[in-house]
C-alpha positions as CSV (number, residue, x, y, z in Angstrom):
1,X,23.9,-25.5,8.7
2,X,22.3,-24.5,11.9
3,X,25.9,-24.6,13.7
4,X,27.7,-22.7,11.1
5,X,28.6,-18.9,11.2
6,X,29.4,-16.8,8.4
7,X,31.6,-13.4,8.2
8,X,30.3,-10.6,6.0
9,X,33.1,-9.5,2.8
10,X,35.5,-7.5,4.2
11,X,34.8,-3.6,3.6
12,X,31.1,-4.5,2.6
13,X,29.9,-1.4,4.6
14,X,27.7,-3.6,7.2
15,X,28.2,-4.4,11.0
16,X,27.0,-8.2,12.0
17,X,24.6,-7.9,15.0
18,X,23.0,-11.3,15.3
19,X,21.5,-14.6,13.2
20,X,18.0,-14.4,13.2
21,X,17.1,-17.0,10.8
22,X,18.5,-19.8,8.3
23,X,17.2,-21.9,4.8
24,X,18.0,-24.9,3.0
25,X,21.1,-22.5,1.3
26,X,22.2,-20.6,3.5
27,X,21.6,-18.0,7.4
28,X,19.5,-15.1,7.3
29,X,21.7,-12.1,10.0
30,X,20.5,-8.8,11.0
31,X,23.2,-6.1,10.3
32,X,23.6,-2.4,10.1
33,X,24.6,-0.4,7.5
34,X,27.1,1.7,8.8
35,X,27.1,4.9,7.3
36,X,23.0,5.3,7.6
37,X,22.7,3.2,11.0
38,X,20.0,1.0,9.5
39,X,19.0,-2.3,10.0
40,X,18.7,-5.0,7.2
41,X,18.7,-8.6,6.4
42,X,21.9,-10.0,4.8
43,X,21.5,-13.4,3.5
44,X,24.2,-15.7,3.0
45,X,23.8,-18.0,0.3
46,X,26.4,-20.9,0.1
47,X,27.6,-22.4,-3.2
48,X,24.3,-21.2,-4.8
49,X,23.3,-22.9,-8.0
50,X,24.6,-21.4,-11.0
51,X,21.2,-21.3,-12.8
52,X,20.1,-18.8,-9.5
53,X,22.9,-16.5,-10.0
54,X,20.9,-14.3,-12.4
55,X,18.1,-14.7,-10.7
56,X,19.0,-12.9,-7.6
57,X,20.6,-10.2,-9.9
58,X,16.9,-9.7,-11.6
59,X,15.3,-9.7,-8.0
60,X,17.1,-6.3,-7.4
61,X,15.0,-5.0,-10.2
62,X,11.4,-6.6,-8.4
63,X,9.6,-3.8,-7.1
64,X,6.6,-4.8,-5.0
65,X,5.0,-3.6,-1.5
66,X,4.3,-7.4,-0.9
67,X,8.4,-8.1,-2.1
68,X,11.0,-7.9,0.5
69,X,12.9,-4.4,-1.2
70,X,16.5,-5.8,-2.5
71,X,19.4,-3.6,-1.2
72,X,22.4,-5.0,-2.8
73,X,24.1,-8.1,-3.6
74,X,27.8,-9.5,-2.3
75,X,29.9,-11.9,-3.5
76,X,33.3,-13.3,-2.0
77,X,34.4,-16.6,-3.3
78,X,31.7,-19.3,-3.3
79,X,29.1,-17.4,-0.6
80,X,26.9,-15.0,-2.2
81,X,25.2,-12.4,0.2
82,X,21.5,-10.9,-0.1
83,X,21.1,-7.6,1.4
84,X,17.2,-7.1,1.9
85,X,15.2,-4.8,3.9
86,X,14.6,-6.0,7.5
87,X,11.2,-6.6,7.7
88,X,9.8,-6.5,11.4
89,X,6.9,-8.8,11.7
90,X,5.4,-12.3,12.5
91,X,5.8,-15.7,10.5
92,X,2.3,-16.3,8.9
93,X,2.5,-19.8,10.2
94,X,3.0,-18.0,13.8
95,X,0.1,-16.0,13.0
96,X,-1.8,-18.9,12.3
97,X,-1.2,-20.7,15.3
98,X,-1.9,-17.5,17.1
99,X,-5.7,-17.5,15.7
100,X,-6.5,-15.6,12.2
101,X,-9.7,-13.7,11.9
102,X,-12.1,-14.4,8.9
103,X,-11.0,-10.8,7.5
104,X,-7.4,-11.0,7.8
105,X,-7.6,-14.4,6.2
106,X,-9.0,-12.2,2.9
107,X,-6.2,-9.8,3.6
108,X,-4.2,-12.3,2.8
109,X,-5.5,-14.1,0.3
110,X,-5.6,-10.7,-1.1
111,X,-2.4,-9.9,-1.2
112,X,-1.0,-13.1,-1.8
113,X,-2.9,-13.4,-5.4
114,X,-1.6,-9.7,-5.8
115,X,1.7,-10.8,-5.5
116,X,1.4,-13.4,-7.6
117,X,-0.4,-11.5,-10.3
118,X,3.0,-8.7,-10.2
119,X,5.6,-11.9,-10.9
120,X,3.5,-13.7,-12.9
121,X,3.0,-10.4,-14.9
122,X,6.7,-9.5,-15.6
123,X,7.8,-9.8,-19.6
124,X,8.9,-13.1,-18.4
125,X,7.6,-14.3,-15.3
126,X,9.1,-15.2,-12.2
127,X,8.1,-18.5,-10.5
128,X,8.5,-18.7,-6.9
129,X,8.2,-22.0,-6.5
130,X,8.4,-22.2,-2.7
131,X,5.4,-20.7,-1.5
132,X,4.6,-21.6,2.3
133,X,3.2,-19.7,5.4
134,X,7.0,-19.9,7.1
135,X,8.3,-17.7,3.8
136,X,5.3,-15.3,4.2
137,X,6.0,-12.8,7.0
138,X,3.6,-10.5,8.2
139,X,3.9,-6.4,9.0
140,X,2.3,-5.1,12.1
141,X,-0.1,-3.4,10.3
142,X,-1.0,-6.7,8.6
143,X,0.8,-6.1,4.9
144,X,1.9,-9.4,3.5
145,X,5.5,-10.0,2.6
146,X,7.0,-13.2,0.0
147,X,10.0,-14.1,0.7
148,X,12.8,-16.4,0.2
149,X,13.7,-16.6,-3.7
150,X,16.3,-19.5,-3.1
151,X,14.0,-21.7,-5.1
152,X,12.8,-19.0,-7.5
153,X,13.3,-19.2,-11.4
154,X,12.2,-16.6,-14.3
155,X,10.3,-18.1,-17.6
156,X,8.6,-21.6,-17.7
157,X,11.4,-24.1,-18.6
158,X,9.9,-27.1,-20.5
159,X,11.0,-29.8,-18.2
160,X,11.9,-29.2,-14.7
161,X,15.7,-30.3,-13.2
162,X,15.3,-29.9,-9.7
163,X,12.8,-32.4,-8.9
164,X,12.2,-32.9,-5.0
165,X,13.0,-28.7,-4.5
166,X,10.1,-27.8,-2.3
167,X,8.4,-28.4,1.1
168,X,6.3,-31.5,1.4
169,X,2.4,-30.6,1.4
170,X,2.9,-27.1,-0.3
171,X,5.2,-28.0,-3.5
172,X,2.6,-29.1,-6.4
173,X,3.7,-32.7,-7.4
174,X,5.0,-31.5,-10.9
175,X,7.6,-30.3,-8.7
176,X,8.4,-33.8,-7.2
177,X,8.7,-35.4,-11.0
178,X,11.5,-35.1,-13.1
179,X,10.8,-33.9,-16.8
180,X,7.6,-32.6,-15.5
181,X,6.5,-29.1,-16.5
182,X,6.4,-26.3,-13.9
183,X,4.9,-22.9,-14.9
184,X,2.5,-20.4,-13.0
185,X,-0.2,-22.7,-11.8
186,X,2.7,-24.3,-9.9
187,X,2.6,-21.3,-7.7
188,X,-1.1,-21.4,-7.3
189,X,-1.2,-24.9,-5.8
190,X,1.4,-23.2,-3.3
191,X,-1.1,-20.2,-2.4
192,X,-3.8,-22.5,-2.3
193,X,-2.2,-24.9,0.2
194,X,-0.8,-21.5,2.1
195,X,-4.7,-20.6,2.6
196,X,-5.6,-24.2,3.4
197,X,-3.4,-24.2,6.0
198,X,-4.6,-21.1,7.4
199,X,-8.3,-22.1,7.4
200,X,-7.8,-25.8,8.5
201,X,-4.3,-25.4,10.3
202,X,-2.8,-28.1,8.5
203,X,-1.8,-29.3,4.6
204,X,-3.8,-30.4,2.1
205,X,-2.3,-33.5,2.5
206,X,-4.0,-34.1,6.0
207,X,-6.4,-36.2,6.7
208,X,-8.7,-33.6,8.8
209,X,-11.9,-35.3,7.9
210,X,-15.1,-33.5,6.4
211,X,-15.5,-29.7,6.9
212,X,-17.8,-27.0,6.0
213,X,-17.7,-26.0,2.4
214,X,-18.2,-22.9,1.1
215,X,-17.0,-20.1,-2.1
216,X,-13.5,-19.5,-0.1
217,X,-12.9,-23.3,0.2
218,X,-13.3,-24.0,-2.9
219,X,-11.0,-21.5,-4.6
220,X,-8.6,-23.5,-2.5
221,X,-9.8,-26.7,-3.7
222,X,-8.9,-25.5,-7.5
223,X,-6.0,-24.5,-6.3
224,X,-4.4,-27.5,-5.4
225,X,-5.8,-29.7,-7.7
226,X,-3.3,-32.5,-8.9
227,X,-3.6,-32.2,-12.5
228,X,-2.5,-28.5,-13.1
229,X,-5.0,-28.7,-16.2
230,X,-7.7,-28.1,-13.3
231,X,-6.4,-25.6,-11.6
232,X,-6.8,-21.9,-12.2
233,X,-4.9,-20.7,-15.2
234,X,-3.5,-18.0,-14.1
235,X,-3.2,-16.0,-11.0
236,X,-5.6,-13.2,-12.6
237,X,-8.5,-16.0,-12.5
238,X,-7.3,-16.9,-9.1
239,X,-7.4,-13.4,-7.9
240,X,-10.7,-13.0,-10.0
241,X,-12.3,-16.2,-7.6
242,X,-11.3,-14.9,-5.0
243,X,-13.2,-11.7,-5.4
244,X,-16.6,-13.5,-6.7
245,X,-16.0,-15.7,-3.8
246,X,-15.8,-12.8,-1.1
247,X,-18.9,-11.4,-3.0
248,X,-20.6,-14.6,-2.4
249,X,-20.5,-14.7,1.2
250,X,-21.3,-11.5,1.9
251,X,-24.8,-12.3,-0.2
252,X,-24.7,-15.5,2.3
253,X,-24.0,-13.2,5.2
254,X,-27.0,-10.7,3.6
255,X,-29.5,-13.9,3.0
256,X,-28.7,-15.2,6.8
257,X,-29.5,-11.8,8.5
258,X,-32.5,-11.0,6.4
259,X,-33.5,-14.8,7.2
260,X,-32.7,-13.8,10.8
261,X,-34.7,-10.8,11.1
262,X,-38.0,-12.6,9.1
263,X,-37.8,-15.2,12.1
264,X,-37.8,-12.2,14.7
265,X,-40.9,-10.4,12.4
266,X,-42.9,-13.9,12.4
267,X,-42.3,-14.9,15.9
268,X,-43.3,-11.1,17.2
269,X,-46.3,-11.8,15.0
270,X,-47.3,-14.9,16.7
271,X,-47.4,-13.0,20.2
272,X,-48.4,-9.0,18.9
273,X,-51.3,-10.2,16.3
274,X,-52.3,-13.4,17.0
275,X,-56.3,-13.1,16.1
276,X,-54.7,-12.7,12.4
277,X,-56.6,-15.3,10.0
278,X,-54.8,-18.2,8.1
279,X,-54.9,-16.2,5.2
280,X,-53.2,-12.6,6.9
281,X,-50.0,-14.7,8.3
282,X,-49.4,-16.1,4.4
283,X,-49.7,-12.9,3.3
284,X,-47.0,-11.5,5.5
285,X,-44.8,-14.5,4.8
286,X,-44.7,-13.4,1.2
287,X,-43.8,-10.1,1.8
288,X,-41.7,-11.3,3.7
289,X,-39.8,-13.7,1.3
290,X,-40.2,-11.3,-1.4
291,X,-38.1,-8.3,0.7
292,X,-35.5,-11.8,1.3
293,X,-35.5,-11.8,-2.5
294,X,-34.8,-8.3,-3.3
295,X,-32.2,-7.5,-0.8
296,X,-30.0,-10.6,-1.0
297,X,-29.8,-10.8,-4.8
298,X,-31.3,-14.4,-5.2
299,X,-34.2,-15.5,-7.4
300,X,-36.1,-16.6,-4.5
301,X,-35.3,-18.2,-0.8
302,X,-35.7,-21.5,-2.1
303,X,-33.3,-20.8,-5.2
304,X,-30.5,-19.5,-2.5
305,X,-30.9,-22.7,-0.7
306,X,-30.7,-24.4,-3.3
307,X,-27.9,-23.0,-4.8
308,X,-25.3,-22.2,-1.8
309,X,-26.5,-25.1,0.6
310,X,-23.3,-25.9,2.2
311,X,-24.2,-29.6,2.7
312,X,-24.2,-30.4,-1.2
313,X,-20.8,-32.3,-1.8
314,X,-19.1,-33.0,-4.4
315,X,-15.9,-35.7,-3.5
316,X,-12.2,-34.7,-3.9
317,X,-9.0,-36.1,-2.3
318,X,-7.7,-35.7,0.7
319,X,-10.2,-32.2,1.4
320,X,-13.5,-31.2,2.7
321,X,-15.8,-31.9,-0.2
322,X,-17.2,-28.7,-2.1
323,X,-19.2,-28.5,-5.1
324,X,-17.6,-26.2,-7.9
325,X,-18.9,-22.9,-8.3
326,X,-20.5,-23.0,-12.1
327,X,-22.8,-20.5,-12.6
328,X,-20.8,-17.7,-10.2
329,X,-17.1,-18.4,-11.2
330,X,-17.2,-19.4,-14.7
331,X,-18.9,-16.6,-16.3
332,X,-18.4,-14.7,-20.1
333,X,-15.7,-12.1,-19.5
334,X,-16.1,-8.8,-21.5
335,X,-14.2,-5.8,-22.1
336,X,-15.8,-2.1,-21.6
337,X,-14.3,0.3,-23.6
338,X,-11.9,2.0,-21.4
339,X,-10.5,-1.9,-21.3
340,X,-11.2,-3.1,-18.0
341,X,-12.7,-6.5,-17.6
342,X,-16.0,-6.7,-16.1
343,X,-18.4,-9.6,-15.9
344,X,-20.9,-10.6,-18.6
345,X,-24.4,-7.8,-18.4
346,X,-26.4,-10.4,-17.3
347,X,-24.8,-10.3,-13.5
348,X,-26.6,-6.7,-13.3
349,X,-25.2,-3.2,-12.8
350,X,-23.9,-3.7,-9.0
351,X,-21.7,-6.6,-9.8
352,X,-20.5,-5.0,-12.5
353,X,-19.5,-1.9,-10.3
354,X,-17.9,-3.9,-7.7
355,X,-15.6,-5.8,-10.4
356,X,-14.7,-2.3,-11.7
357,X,-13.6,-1.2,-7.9
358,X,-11.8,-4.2,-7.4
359,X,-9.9,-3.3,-10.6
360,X,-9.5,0.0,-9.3
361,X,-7.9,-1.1,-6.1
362,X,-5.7,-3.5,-8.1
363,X,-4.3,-0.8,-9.9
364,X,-3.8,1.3,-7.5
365,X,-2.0,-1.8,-5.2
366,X,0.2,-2.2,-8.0
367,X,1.4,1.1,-8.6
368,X,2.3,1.6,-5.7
369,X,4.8,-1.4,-6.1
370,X,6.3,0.0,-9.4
371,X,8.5,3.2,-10.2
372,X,6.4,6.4,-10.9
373,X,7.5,6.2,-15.0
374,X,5.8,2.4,-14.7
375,X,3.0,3.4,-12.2
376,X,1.7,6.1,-14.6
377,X,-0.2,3.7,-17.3
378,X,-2.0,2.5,-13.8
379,X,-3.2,5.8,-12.7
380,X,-4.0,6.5,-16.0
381,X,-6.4,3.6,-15.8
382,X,-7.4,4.5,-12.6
383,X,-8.4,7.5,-13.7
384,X,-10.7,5.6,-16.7
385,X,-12.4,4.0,-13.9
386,X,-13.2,6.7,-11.4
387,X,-12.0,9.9,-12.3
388,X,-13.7,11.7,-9.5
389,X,-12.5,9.5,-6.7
390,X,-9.8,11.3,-5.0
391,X,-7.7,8.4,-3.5
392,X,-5.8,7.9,-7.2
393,X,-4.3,11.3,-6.9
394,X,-3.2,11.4,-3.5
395,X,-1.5,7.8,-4.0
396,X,-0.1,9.6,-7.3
397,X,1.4,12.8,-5.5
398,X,2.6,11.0,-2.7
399,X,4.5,8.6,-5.0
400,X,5.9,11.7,-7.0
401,X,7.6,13.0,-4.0
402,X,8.6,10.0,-2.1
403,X,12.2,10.5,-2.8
404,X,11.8,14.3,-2.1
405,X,12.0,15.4,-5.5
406,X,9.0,16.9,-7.8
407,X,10.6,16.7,-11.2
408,X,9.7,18.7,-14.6
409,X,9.1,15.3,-15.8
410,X,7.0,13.8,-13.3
411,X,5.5,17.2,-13.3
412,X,4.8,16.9,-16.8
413,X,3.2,13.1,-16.5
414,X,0.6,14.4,-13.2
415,X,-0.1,17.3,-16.0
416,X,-1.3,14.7,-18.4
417,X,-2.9,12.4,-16.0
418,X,-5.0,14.9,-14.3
419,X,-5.9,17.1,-18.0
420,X,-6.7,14.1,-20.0
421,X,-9.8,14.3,-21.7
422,X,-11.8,11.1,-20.9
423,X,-13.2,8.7,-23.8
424,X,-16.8,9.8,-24.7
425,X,-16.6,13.5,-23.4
426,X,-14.7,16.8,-23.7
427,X,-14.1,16.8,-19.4
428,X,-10.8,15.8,-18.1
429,X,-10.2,14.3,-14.8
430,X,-10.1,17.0,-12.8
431,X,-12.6,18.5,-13.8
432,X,-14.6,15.4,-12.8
433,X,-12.8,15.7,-9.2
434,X,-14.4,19.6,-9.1
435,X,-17.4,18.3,-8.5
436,X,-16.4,17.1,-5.4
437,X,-15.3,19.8,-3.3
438,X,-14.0,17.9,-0.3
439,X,-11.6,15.5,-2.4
440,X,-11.0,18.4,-5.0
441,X,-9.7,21.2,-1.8
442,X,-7.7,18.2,-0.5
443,X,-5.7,16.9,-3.5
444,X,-5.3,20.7,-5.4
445,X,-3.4,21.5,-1.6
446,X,-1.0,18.4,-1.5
447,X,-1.0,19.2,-5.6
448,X,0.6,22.9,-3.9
449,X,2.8,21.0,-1.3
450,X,4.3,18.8,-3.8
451,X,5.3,22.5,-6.0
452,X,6.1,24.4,-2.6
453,X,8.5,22.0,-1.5
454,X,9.8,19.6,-4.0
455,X,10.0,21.2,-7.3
456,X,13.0,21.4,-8.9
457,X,12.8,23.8,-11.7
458,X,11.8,27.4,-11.5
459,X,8.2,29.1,-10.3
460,X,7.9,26.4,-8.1
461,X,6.1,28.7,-5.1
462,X,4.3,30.6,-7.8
463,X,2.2,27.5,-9.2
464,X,2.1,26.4,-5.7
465,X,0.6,29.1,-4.6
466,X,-2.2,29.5,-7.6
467,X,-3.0,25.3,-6.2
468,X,-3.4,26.6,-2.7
469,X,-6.0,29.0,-3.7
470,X,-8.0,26.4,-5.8
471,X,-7.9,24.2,-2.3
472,X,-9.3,27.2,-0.4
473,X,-11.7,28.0,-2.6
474,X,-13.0,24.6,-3.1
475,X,-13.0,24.7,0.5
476,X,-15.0,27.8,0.7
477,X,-17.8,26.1,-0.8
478,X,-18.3,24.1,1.5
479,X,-20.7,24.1,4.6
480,X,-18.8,21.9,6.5
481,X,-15.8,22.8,9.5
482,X,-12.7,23.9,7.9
483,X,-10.6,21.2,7.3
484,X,-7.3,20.3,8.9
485,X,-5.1,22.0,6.2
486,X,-6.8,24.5,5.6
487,X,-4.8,26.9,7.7
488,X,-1.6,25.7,6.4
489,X,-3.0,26.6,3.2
490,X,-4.2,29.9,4.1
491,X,-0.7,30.6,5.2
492,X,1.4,29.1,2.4
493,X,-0.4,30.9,0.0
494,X,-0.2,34.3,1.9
495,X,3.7,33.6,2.0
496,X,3.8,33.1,-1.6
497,X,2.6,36.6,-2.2
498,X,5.4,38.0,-1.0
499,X,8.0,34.9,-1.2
500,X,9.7,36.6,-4.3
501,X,10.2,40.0,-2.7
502,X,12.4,38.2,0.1
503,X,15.8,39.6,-0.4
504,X,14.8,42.3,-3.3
505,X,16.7,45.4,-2.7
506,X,14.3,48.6,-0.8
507,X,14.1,50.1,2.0
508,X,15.1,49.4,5.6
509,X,11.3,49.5,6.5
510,X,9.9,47.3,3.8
511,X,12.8,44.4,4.4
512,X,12.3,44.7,8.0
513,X,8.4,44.0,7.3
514,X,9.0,41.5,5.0
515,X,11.3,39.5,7.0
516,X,9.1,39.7,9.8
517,X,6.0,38.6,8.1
518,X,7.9,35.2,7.1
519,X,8.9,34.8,10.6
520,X,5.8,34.8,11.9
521,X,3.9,32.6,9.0
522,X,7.1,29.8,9.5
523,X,6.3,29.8,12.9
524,X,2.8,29.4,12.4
525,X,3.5,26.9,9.9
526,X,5.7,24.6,11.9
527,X,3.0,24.8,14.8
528,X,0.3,23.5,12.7
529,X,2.5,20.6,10.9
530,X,3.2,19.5,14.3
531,X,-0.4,19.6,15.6
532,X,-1.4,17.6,12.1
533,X,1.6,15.4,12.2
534,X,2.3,16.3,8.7
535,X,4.7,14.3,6.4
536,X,7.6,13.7,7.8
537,X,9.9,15.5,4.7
538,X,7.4,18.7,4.5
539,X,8.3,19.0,8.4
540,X,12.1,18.6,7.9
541,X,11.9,21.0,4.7
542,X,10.2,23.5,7.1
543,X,11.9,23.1,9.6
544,X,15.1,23.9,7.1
545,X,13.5,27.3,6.1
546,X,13.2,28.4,9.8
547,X,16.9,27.5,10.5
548,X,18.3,29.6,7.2
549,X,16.0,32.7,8.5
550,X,17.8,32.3,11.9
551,X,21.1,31.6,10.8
552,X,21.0,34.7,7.8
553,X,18.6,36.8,9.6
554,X,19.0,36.8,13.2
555,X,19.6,40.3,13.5
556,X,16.5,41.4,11.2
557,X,14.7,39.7,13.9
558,X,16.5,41.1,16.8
559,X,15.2,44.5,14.9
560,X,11.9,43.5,15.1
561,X,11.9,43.0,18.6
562,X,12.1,39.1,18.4
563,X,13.6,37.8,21.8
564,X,16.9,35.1,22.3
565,X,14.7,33.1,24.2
566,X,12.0,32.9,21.1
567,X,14.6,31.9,18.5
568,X,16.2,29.4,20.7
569,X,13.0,28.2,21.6
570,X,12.5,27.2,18.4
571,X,16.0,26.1,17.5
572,X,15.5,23.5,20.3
573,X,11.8,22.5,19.8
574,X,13.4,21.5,16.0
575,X,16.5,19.5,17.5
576,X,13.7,17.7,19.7
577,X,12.0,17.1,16.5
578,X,15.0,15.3,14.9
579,X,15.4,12.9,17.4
580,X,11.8,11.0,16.5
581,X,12.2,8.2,14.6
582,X,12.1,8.9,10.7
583,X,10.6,6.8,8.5
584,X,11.6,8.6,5.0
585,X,13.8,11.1,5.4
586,X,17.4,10.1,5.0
587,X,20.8,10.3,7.3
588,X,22.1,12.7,5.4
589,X,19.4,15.1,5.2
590,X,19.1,14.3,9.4
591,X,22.9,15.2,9.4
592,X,22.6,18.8,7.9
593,X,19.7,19.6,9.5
594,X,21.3,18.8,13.2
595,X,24.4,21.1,11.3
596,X,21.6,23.7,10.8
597,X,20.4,23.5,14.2
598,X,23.8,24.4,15.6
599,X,24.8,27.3,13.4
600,X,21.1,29.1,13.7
601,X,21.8,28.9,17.8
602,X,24.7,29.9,17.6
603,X,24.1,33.1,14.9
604,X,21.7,34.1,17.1
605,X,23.9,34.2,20.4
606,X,27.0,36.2,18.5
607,X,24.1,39.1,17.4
608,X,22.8,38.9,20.9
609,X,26.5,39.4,22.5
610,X,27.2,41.5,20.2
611,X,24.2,44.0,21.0
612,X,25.1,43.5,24.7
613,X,28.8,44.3,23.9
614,X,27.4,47.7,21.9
615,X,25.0,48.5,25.2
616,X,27.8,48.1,27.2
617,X,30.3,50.6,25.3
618,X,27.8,52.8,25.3
């Protein structure tokens, strides 16, 4: 396989540029798709099992930050090609052998149970069934990708066909026995062997001797139980583990420095007030203990000790020994009304707000993954959750306008998210978000940019104008500096009370003024979205309402006393603009905005020669 080259399907729209990887079924190239000058992965897949067919067909419908994005699929005689997005990035099994940091090992434990809690989720689940650190790549910024669904299968068959498919130390032994069942915990043995490795450095199945246990270690240790009966049953408990695990040690990490800082008090004590009587020092040892107590959570020191001493064993195969968590992992699960799980009353108000902003995060991670029409029942619980938390609605708006369109339907879903009435009370959302003017002023102007720019139906500047002056007012009430956008706002909004006189009939005097006033606030505009490195698409649309008032009304400008040199100026500065590299703005729209470029320069140079030629006559 490693020898062998493949040729893309003739007219398939790519360019080959080199192999940069290859699988147990086929070569992974990088290519270029030709008419957008992008780079992608194109998998080749040779004589693929007939049972996978439909299984790559229902990948192109995964939609997942943590899921390589599936472009299209090619077929030409018995090869089957994957086109993917090219993700740039590092193995995770190069990471780990580059050194992983306690907190990106969460990250990705994280993400990985997030993953697994999307395709386990699906009407009929999908079962990846080869998870290992070399088909987990990660971004720069750290983002886990899953990849490779050679091995994948949707649905939990009752006896498994392919026995042996799998890598030795990371494929859960139901997958090495014919007429065995494989189903979801399949995949958690996989995880939990993928985190094993990248805490220890080497599988399960090592003999590494006896390590420190603690709450991470064993969530892995369910994990990759033999019997699947004693694993996790589903990635929603494995994700909920992980978070009472990470909650765990940040009370051990609390106990330690409190423990830490008593030592320091005591040992000051011995030196500052030594003439203190017998009875003084065990006074001050019990405050002391007692302020241990309160901040770290624990019935007493001797209780914590007791219960998260990380010598007490308890002997499993083949891994350090752990004891299993009882009393913090297997606990009552309730429902509160809004239907969000929390943990039984009895783990006390804190615990039961961190479960609820773990859920919050959750949802918010997986809408993000989803279209809008199937990320709206998440922001609506979201919203259930913290209503007055601002990060929902940003993550909402900028998902409504990713693809550059604000549609009267989307429109119409943000209009009920953000007016619903919340259960128990006649406030809606938004209202909640009021009371916070920062978040309130900063989500009603993105609320205006998303109108100003990307509406598609009709009073689109109007209602975006009415959201800029609920941002600046909100803003207004505050104490603080102005913030960042404010300006922009201030300016938008001022250009929406006069936007729909732009190209009324009147006089020469009023046109001339008004023409001139949208100059200068365009101007003004581009500067600051430079300055604030705004979204790349708000810039490009800006920039295209510059170019049309150049190319239609050069010679307004020229009227007003605007110089060549000032129009070209900014003809060029937005050509140097265009040559950055775009993240999500399309070729196309590159294309006409280049066009754009050209025809405003040269409008402006015909009324300038012009003028000259009409001096000249003269």
């Amino acid at each position: 396989m490693a020898g062998m080259e493949y040729a893309l399907p003739e007219n398939s729209g790519y360019r080959m540029i080199r192999r940069i990887g290859s699988g147990g079924e086929g070569a992974v190239y990088l290519v270029c798709h030709i008419k957008t000058d992008q780079l992608r992965a194109a998998k080749v897949l040779i004589n693929i099992r007939e049972n996978c067919r439909h299984e790559l067909d229902m990948m192109k419908n995964l939609n997942h930050p943590s899921l390589p994005k599936v472009i299209d699929i090619l077929e030409e005689g018995e090869n089957t090609w994957l086109i993917m997005e090219y993700i740039q990035g590092c193995r995770l099994d190069q990471a780990v052998l580059l050194g992983l940091g306690k907190k990106q090992l969460w990250f990705v434990a994280d993400q990985l149970a997030q993953v697994l809690i999307y395709l386990h989720g699906r009407k009929n689940p999908v079962l990846h069934l080869d998870i290992k650190p070399s088909n987990i790549l990660l971004r720069p910024d750290g983002r886990l990708v899953l990849i490779d669904f050679g091995a994948s299968i949707r649905g939990h068959p009752e006896k498994w066909i392919n026995p042996g498919y799998g890598t030795p130390g990371f494929a859960a032994p139901e997958q090495l026995t014919e007429g065995a069942s494989v189903d979801v915990r399949t995949d958690l043995f996989g995880a939990g062997a993928v985190l094993y490795y990248c805490r220890y450095g080497k599988t399960p199945d090592s003999n590494i001797g006896r390590q420190k246990r603690d709450s991470f270690a064993r969530v892995i240790s369910k994990c990759i139980q033999k019997d699947p009966e004693k694993r996790y049953a589903d990635s929603r408990e494995f994700y909920r583990a992980l978070c009472r695990a990470r909650k765990s040690e940040k009370k051990h990490r609390l106990l330690y420095e409190c423990l830490g800082a008593v030592g320091l008090l005591l040992l000051s004590g011995v030196f500052l007030f030594s003439d203190l009587q017998s009875g003084q020092i065990q006074e001050l040892l019990f405050s002391a203990e007692v302020s241990v107590t309160q901040k770290s959570g624990y019935g007493s020191i001797q209780e914590a000790d007791e219960r998260d001493d990380p010598d007490k064993e308890e002997g499993e195969e083949n891994f350090p020994e752990q004891k299993e968590e009882t009393s913090d992992v297997e606990q009552t699960e309730k429902k509160d009304e809004t239907g969000v799980e929390k943990l039984s009353e009895s783990d006390g108000e804190t615990e039961s707000e961190l479960d609820k902003q773990e859920e919050y995060n959750r949802l918010l991670s997986m809408a993000g993954g989803l279209g809008f029409v199937q990320a709206v029942e998440c922001y609506r619980n979201a919203s259930l959750l913290f209503p007055g938390d601002g990060e929902w609605y940003l993550n909402m708006l900028e998902q409504v306008t990713s693809d550059g369109l604000f549609e009267e339907s989307e429109e119409e879903a943000v209009k009920e998210l953000i007016y619903n009435l919340l259960p128990g009370g006649s406030s809606t959302a938004l209202e909640f978000l009021e009371e916070n003017a920062e978040s309130y002023g900063l989500v009603t102007y993105r609320l205006g940019l998303a109108y100003w720019y990307f509406y598609e139906g009709s009073g689109g500047k109007s209602a975006a104008a009415w959201w800029f002056q609920k941002a600046l007012t909100a803003e207004e009430s505050q104490m603080n500096e102005p913030e960042d956008w404010t300006a922009t706002a201030e300016i938008l909004a001022r250009i929406g009370s006069y936007y729909g006189m732009l190209g009324s009939t009147g006089t020469d005097t009023e046109r001339l003024r008004k023409e001139w006033d949208y100059w200068k606030d365009l101007q003004q505009l581009w500067e600051f979205y430079r300055l604030q490195e705004e979204d790349e698409k708000i810039c490009c649309k800006c920039a295209e309402e510059l170019l049309s008032l150049l190319t239609l009304h050069a010679y307004i400008l020229y009227q007003n006393g605007v110089s060549k040199e000032a129009m070209l100026g900014i003809a060029a500065d937005i050509e140097e603009y265009l040559s950055k590299d775009f993240q999500s703005v399309d070729a196309a729209e590159l294309e006409k905005l280049e066009n754009m470029v050209q025809n405003s320069s040269a409008a402006v140079e015909r009324v300038f020669q012009n003028e000259k030629g009409e001096s000249q006559n003269e």
